[in-house]
C-alpha positions in Angstrom: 48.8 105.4 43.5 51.0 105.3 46.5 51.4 108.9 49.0 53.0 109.2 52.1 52.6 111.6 54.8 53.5 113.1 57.9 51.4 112.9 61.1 52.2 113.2 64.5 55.7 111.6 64.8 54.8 109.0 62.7 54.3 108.9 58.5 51.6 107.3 57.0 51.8 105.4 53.7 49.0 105.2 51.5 49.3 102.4 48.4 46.7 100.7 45.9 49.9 98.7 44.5 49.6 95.3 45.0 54.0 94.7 44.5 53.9 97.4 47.5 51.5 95.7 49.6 53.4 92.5 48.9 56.7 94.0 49.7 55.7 95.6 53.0 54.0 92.5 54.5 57.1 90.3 53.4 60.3 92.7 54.0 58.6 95.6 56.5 56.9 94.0 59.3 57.2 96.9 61.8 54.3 98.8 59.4 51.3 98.6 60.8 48.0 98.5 59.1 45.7 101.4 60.2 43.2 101.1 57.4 41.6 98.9 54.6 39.8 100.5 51.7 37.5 98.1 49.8 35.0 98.8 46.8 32.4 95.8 46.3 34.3 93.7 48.9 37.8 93.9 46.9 40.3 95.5 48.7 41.7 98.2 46.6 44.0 100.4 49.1 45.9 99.6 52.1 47.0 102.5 55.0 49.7 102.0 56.9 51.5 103.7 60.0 55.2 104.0 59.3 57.9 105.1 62.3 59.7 107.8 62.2 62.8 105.2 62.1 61.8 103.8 58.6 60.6 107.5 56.9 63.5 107.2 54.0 61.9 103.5 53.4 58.3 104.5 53.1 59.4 107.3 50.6 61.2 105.2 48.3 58.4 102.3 48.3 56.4 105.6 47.3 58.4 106.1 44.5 58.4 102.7 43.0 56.4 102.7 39.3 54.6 99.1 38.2 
């Protein structure tokens, strides 16, 4: 499941996919990481703050089916 978001003037992007998370920390290195989600200390979801500069970006990593 990915989602993105407005808030404030920034988006947020929401993603369990790992390719995503992968992509992001490799290609996007201006997204910051505002939140980790774990369940039984395995990190299942990833939050991260997305400017206003990159908004087209963060909707088409949304869109991208594994």
């Amino acid at each position: 499941m990915t989602e993105v978001w407005k808030m404030d003037n920034d988006y947020c992007l929401y993603t369990e996919n790992r390719d995503i998370m992968k992509r992001i920390r490799r290609y996007y290195t201006d997204f910051e990481i505002m939140a980790e989600y774990f369940k039984f200390d395995k990190l299942i979801g990833i939050q991260y703050k997305v400017p206003i500069k990159r908004k087209r970006s963060a909707f088409r990593l949304a869109k991208i089916k594994h």
